[in-house]
C-alpha positions in Angstrom: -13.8 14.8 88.8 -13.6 18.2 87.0 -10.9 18.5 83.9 -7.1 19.0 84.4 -5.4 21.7 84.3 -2.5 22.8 81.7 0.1 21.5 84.1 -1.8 18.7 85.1 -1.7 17.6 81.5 2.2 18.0 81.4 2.8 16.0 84.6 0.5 13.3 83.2 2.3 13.3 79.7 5.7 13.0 82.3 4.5 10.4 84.0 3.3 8.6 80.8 6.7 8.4 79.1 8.6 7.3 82.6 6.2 4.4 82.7 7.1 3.5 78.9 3.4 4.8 77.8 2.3 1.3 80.0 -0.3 2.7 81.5 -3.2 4.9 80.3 -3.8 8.9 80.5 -6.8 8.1 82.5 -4.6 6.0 85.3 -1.9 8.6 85.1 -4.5 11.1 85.9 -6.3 9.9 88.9 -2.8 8.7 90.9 -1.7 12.3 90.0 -5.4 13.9 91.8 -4.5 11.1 94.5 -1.2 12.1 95.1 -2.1 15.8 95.1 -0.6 16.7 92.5 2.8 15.3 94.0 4.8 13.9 91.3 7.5 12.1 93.1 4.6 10.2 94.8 3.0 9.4 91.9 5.7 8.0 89.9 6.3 5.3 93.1 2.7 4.4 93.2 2.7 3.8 89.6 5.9 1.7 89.5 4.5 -0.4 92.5 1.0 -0.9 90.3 -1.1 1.6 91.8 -3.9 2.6 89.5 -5.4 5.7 91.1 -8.7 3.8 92.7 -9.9 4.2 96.3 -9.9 1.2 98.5 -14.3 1.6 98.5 -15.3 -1.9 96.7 -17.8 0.4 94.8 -14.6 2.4 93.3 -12.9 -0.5 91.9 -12.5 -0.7 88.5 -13.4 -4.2 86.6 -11.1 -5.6 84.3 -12.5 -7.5 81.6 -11.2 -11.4 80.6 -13.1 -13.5 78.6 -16.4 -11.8 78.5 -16.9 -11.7 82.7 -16.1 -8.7 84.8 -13.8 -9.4 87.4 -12.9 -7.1 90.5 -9.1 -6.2 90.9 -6.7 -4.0 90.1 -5.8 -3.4 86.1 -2.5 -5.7 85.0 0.4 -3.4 86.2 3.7 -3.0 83.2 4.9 -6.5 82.5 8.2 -7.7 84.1 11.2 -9.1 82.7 10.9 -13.0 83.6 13.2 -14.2 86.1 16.9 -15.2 84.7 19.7 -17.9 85.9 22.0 -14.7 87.1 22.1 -13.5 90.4 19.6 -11.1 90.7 20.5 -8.4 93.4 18.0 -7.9 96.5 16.7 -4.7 96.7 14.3 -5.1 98.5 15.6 -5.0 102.0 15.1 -2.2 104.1 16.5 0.8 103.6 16.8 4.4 104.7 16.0 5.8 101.4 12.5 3.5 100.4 12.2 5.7 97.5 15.6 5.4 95.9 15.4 1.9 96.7 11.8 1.3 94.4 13.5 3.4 92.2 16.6 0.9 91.7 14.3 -1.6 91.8 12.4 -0.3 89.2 15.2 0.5 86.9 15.9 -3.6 86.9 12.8 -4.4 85.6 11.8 -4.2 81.7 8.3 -1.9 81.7 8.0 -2.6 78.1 10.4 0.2 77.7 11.9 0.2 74.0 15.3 1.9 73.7 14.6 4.6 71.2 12.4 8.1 70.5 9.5 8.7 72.5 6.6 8.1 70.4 4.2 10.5 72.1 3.3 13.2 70.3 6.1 15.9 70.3 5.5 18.7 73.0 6.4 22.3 71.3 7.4 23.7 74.3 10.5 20.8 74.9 11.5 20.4 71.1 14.7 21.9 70.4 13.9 22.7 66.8 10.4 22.9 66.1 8.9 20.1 66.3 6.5 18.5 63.3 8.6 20.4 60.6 9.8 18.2 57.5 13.3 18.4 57.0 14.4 18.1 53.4 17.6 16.4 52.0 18.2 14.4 54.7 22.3 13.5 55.4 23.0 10.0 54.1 26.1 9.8 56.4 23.5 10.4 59.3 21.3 8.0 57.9 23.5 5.4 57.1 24.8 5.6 60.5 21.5 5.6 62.3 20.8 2.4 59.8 23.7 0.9 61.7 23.4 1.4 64.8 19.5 0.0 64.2 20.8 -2.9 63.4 23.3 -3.5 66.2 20.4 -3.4 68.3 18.4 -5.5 66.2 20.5 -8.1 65.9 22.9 -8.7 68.9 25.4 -11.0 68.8 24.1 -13.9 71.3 21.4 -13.9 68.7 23.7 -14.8 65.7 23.0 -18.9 66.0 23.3 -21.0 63.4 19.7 -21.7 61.6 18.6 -24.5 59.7 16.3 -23.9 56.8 13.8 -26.2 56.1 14.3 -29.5 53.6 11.9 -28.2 50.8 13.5 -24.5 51.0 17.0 -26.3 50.4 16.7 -27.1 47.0 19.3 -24.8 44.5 17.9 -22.8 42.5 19.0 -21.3 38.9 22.8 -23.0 39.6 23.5 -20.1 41.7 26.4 -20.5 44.4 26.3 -22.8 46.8 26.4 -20.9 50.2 28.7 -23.1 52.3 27.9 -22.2 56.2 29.8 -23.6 59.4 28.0 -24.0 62.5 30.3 -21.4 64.5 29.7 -18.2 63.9 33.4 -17.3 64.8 34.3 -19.6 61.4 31.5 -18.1 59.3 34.6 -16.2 57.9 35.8 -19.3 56.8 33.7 -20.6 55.4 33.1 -17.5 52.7 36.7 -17.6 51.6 36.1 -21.1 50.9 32.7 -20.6 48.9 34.6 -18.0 47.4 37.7 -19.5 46.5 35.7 -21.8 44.2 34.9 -18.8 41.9 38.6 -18.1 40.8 38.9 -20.5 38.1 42.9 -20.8 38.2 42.6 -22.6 41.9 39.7 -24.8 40.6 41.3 -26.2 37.7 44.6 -26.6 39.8 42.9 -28.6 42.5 41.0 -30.5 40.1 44.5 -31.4 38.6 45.9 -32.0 41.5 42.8 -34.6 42.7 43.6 -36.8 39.3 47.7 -36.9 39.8 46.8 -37.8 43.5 45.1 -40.9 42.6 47.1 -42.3 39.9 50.2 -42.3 42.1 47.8 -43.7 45.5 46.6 -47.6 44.4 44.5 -47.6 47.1 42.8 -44.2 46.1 42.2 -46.0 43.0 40.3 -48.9 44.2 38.2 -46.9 46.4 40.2 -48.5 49.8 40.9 -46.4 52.2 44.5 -43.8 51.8 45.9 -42.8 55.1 45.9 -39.1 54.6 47.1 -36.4 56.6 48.8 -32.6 56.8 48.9 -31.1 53.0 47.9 -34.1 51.0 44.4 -33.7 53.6 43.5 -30.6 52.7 44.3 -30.6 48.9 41.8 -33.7 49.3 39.0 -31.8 51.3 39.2 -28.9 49.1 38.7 -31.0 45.9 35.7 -33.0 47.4 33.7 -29.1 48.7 34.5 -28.2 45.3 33.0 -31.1 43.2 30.5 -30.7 45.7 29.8 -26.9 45.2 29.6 -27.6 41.5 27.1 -30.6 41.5 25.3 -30.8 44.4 21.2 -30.0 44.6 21.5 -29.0 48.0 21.4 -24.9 48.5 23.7 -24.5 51.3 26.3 -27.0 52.5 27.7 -27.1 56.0 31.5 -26.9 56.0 32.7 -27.4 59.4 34.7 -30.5 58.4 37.2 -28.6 56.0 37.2 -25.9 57.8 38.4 -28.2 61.1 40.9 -29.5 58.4 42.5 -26.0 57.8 42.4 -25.3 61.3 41.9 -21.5 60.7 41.8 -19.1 64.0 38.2 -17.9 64.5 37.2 -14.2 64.3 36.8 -14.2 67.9 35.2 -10.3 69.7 33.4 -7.7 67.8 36.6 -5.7 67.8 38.6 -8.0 65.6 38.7 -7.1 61.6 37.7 -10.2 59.9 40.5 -9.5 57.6 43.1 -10.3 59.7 41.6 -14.3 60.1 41.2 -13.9 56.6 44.9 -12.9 56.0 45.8 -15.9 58.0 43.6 -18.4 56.6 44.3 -17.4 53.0 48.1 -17.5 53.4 47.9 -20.9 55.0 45.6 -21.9 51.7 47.8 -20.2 49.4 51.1 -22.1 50.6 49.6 -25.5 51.0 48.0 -25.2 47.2 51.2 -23.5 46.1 53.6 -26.8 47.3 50.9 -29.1 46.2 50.1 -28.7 42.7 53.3 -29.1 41.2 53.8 -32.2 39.2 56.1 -33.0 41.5 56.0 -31.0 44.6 59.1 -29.0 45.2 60.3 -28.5 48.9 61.6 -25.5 50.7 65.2 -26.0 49.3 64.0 -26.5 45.6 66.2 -24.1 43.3 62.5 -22.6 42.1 59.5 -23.0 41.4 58.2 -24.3 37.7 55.1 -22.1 38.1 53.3 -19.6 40.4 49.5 -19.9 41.5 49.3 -17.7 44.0 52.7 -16.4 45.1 54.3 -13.4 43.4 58.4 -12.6 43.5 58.8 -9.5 44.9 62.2 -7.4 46.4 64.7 -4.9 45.8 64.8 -4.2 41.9 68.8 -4.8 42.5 68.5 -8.3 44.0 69.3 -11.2 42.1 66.4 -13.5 43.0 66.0 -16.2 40.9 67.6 -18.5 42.7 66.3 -17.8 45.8 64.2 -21.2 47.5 60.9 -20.1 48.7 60.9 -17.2 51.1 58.0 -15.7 53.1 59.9 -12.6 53.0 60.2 -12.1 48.9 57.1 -14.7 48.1 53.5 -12.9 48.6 50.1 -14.1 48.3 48.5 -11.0 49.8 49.5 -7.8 49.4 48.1 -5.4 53.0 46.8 -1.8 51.5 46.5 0.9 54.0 43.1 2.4 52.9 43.2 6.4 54.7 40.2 7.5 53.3 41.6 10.4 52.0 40.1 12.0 48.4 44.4 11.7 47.0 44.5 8.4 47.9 41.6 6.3 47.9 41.7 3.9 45.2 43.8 0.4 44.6 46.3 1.3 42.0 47.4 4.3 44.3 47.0 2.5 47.2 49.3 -0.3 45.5 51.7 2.2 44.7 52.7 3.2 47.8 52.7 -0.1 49.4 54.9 -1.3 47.6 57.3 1.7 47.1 57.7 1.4 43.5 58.4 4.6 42.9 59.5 8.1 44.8 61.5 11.0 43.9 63.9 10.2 47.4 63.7 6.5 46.5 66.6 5.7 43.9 66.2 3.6 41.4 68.8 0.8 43.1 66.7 0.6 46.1 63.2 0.4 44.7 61.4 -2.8 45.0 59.4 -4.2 42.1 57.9 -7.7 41.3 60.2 -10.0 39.5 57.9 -12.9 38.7 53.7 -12.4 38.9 51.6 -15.0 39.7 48.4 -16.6 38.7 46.3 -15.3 41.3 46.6 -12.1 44.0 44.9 -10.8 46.5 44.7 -7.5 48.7 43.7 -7.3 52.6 42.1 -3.7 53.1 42.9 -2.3 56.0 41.2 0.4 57.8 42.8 1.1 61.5 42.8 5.1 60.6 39.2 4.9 59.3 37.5 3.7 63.1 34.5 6.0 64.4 36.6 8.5 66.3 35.4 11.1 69.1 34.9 14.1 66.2 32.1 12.2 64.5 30.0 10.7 68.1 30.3 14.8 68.7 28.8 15.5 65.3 31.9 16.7 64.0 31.5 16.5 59.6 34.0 13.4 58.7 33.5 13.4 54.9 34.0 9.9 53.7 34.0 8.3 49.9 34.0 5.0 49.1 37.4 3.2 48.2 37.5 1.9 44.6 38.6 -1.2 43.4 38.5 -1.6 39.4 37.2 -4.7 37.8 40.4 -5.1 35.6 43.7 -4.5 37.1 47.1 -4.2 35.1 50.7 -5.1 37.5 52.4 -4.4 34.4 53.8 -0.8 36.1 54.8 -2.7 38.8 57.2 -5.6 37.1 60.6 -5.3 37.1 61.2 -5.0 33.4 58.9 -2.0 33.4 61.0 -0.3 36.0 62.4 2.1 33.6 59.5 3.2 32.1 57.5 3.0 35.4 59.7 6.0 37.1 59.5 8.2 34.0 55.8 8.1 33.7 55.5 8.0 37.5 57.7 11.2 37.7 55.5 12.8 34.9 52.4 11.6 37.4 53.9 13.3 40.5 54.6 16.5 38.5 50.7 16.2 37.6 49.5 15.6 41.0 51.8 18.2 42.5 49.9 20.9 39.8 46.8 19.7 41.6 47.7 20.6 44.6 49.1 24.4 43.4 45.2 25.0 41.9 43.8 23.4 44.6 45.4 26.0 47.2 44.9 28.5 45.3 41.1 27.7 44.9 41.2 27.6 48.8 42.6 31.4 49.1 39.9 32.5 47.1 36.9 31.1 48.8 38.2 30.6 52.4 40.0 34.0 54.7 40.3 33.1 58.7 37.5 30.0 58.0 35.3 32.0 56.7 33.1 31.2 53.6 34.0 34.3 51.4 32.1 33.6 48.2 28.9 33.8 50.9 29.9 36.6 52.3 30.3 38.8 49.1 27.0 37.4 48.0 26.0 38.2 51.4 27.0 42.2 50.4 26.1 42.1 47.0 22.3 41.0 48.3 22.4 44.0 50.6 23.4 46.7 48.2 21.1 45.3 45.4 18.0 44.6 47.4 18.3 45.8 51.1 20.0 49.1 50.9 18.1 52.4 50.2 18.5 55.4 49.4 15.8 57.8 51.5 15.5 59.8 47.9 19.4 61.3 48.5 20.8 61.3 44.8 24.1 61.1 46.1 23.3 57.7 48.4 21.7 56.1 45.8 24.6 56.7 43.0 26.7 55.4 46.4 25.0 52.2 46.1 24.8 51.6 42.9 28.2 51.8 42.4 29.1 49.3 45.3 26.6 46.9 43.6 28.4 47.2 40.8 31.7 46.4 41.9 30.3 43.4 44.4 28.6 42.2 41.1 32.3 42.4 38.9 33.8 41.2 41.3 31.9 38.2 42.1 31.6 37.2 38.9 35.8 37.7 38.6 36.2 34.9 40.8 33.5 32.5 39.5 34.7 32.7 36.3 38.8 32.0 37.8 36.9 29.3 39.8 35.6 27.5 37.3 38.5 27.5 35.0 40.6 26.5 37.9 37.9 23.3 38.4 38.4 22.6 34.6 42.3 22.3 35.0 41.8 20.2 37.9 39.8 17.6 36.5 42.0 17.6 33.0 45.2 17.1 35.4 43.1 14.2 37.1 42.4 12.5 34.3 45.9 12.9 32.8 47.3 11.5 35.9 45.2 8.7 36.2 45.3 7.3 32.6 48.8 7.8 32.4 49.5 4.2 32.6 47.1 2.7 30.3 49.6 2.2 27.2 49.8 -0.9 25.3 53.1 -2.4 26.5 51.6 -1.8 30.3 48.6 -3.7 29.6 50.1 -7.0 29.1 49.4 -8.9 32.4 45.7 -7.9 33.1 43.8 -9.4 36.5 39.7 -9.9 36.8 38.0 -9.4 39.9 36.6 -12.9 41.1 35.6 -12.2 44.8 35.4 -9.1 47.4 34.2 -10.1 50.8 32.0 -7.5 52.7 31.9 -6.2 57.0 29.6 -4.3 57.7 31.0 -2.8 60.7 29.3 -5.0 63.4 30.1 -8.7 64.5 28.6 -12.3 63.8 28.0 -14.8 60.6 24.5 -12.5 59.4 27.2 -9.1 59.1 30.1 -10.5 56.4 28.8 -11.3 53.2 30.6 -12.2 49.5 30.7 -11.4 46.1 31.5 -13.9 43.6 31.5 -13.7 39.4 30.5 -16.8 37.8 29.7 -16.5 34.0 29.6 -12.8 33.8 26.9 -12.7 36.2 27.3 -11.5 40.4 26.3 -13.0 43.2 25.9 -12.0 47.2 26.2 -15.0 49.4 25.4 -13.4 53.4 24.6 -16.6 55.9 22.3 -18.8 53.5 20.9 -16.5 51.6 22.5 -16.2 47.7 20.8 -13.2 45.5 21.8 -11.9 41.8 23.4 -8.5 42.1 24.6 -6.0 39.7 28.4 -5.2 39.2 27.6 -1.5 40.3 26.9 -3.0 43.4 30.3 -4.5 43.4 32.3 -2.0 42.9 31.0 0.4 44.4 29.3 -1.0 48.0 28.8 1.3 50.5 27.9 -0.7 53.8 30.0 -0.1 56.9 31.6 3.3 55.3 30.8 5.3 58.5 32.3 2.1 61.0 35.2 1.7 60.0 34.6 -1.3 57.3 33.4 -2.1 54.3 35.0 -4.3 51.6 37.9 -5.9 53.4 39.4 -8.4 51.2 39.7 -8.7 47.0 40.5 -11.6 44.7 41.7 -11.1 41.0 43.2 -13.5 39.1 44.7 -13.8 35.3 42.2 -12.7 32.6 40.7 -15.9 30.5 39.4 -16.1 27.4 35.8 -16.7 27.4 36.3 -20.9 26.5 38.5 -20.7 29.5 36.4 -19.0 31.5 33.3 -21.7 30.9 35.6 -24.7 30.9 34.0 -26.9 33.8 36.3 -28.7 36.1 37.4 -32.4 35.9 36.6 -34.0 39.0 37.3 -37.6 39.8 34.7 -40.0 39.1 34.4 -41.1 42.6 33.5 -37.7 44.0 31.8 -37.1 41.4 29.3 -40.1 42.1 29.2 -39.3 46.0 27.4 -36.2 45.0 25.0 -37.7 42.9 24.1 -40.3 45.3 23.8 -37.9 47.7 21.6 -35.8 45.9 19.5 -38.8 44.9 18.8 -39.4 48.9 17.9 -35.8 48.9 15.4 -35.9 46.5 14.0 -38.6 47.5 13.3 -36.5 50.7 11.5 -33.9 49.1 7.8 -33.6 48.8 7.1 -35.6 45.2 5.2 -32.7 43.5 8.7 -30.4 44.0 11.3 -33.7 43.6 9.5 -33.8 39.9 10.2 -30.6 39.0 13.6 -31.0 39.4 15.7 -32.2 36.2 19.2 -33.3 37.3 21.6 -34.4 34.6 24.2 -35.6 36.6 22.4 -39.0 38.4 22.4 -41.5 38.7 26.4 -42.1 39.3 28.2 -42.6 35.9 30.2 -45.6 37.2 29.9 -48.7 39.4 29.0 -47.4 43.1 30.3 -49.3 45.4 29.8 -47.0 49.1 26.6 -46.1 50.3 28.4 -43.8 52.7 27.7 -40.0 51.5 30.4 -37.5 51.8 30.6 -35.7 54.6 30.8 -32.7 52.7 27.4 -32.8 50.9 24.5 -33.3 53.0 23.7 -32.0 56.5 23.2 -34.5 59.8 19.7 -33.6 59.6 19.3 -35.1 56.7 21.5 -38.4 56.0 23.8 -39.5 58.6 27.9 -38.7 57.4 30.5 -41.1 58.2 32.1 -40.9 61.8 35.2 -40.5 60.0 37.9 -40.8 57.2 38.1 -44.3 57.7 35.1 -45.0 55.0 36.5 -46.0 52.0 35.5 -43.4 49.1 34.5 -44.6 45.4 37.0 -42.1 43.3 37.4 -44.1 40.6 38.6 -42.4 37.1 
């Protein structure tokens, strides 16, 4: 068989990459010289397994398996295995046999992987030459091709809930317990949860609220069983995943009991924002805590409250509202920002502003709505609808993106009622300022942009010409022509440089003038720390939200089971899902502490308390003895009788020690 020719090579290189590079050069070669060169005819014989041999015994090929030669045909591309689905016939006769194999062809998985080619590129087909490194590569296009990697990597059906192993359970370094529900549609859940520990207000409140429960329940205190139900239920659950989170040995915890306590909606198709179950879910938290942790729990009717956790007063600055009973429509726990993207408006405070209408020059003073009474705790929903992948960028269209900040410290000071006087002076002072901005910034536009045009290139573009292009053909008078042009290009080039720069200078003086307007004494008196954001990355399933939680001046990042140490850069300045639409969808701040306050531990009840450590005695106990001995817990054995060998339902998984079928176990919660 002589050597192919240049378009032999081609058609075999074709038929190669149809066949998903299953099949060799050499078999691709001699079904081609079979087929006569015929490539229609080829591609069918090589879909139905034809390897190029003549039907002469002494032609056939042997395949080799386990060291003997046996006669046969080679192993044609693997097929996908058969499936439960109805799986349509195509096999029947038909007029058109080749479209039919064709079809049928399609349906099977050739070892196919979606994705480049990865043949060497042909010169002849590349639309940019081929084998040329590109330098400074987008990272918009990269992050995006990172994306969309991973949605194919990692499909939802595959997002199942996956136990670890016991040994690689064990916590490590006190870092946050990662509390994970078995439903991937409630993985949401169960991150505000594990995050809601981290805000040390709410902890200390439930804590509080746990003791003042069981001094007014007898029963509670003797360790009998309390009939408990609606609020009282899930104060309860949330103090007992608490003391857990705090004590317990166990790495990861699985929550699905509070969770089915809460009752919180599920994030339920990939194109649902988990922020809007969060929204939900929070509220519902929020309200419950909020009616619970007074001394003596006030209801709807009460005149008001003694105290605010998480719910801040909030209306018309003209509106009498002290006496108003609680009210969904003046009482918020979450504040929805409307994040555009845009380079004016992409940051909290700004954001803030114009949520809430604080302040506008058509907005009177009278009709202006400020916050009357702050709270302990807030929190922000981001929400992105205007942000979404939109036709312009699958085209290639240039969608500039940046990502939206979120400071560590916020002040509401601007935003109280008492401050409204001095909030719509400096806020007038602040439009004035950004409305400078804008003058410099159109006039920066009329100098380097006429009818979308780049006209800083083109000069250059001249000025090149006349200084190194142009010449003269030794005529005196051309050459003093050129000179001159040169000349002027050059001046006035340097003209506009010079008014661009000074123009950039003003801007970013303006800028900074505008945004540290507000950081005076008198509006610095109510500050707010970031506790917790929680993360999207665009696609859908419990392995694609992740948290961020401060504990002790140090950050975590809790995705699925998997805790790491992160630094606050990272934080505040995350850039995951910024081409999809997502990103950070959900902050927590709550009233700076002094650091005693900040380090105070928690007061949990006795009882709890000693469920944990009996539970994390049986867990031990299940370890491997050389690791169980490396372990140093200071808080077993229990500190106080135990009287139930039952362990919470909370702390352990099934796997490990059966829980109780139900609430009907007494608990040990002795104080």
């Amino acid at each position: 068989m002589h050597s192919p020719t240049q378009k032999e090579q081609e058609d075999v290189e074709m038929l190669m990459g149809l066949m998903g590079n299953a099949v060799s050069a050499e078999v691709a070669f001699k079904v081609l010289r079979k087929h006569k060169g015929d490539m229609d005819k080829a591609a069918s014989a090589l879909i139905e397994g034809d390897v190029g041999e003549t039907s002469s015994a002494m032609d056939t090929p042997l395949s080799w398996a386990g060291g003997s030669a046996v006669q046969g045909p080679r192993t044609p591309p693997p097929s996908k295995p058969e499936q439960d689905a109805a799986v349509i016939d195509l096999t029947a006769d038909d007029e058109d046999k080749e479209l039919s194999r064709a079809l049928q062809a399609s349906l099977e998985d050739t070892g196919t992987q979606f994705g480049p080619s990865n043949r060497a590129p042909d010169p002849d087909w590349a639309v940019v030459p081929s084998n040329v490194a590109t330098s400074g590569v987008d990272p918009q296009d990269e992050s995006l091709s990172r994306a969309i990697a991973a949605s194919l990597e990692d499909a939802p059906s595959l997002d199942y809930y996956e136990e670890s192993p016991l040994e690689e359970r064990l916590r490590k370094d006190k870092r946050p317990v990662a509390l994970r529900p078995t439903s991937s549609p409630m993985a949401y859940a169960g991150l505000l949860l594990q995050s809601l520990y981290y805000v040390p207000h709410l902890r200390h409140a439930i804590a509080r609220w746990s003791h003042i429960y069981a001094q007014n329940n007898s029963q509670c205190e003797e360790g009998e069983n309390a009939a408990m139900y609606g609020p009282d239920l899930l104060m309860w659950s949330m103090g007992e995943i608490f003391t857990n989170m705090e004590l317990a040995l166990l790495s990861e915890l699985n929550s699905d009991h509070v969770i089915q306590a809460f009752s919180p909606d599920p994030w339920g198709s990939p194109i649902e924002h988990p922020g809007d179950p969060t929204f939900a879910f929070y509220s519902r938290i929020a309200r419950t805590v909020e009616l619970s942790v007074q001394d003596e729990p006030p209801a709807d009717s009460a005149p008001q409250w003694p105290s605010r956790l998480f719910h801040f007063r909030y209306g018309v600055s003209t509106e009498n509202l002290s006496n108003v009973p609680f009210d969904d429509k003046c009482d918020l726990s979450v504040v929805k920002v409307d994040v555009r993207g845009t380079e004016d408006a992409n940051d909290l405070i700004t954001c803030l502003s114009s949520e809430l209408n604080l302040r506008g020059a058509a907005t009177p003073p009278t009709k202006q709505r400020v916050i009357f009474e702050p709270s302990e705790i807030v929190a922000f929903q981001l929400v992105r609808e205007n942000m979404l992948p939109s036709y312009e960028t699958s085209i290639g269209a240039r969608t500039e993106r940046t990502t939206f900040k979120y400071p560590k410290h916020v002040y509401l000071d601007q935003f109280l009622a008492q401050n409204l006087e001095l909030g719509n002076r400096l806020g007038e002072k602040q439009q004035r300022l950004m409305k400078e901005i804008e003058e410099l910034t159109a006039k920066k536009l009329t100098l380097t942009r006429h009818k979308d045009r780049d006209t800083l290139l083109d000069l250059r573009a001249s000025l090149h010409y006349y200084e190194n292009v142009a010449e003269d053909d030794g005529d005196a008078t051309r050459k003093d022509t050129i000179q001159e042009m040169a000349l002027k290009l050059r001046k006035t080039l340097t003209r506009i440089e010079n008014e661009l720069q000074s123009i950039d200078a003003s801007i970013t003086k303006l800028k900074d003038k505008a945004a540290n307007l507000f950081n005076r004494p008198e509006l610095q008196q109510h500050r707010y720390d970031l506790r917790v954001v929680l993360v999207h990355d665009g696609l859908y399933g419990r392995k694609h939200l992740y948290s961020y939680v401060k504990e002790k001046g140090m950050w975590w990042k809790t995705q699925d089971y998997i805790v790491t140490e992160v630094p606050e850069e990272t934080v505040l300045n995350d850039i995951v899902g910024l081409h999809l639409g997502a990103g950070p969808y959900f902050l927590i701040y709550s009233r700076a502490l002094t650091e005693e306050e900040e380090n105070t531990r928690a007061q949990w009840l006795e009882g709890v308390k000693n469920n944990v450590k009996h539970n994390n005695q049986m867990f031990l106990s299940q370890l491997p003895s050389q690791l169980a001995s490396q372990v140093q817990d200071p808080n077993s054995p229990p500190t106080t009788p135990y009287r139930s060998q039952a362990p919470s339902e909370y702390t352990i998984s099934s796997g490990t020690v059966e829980p109780p079928e139900s609430r009907e176990e007494p608990m040990d919660v002795d104080t």
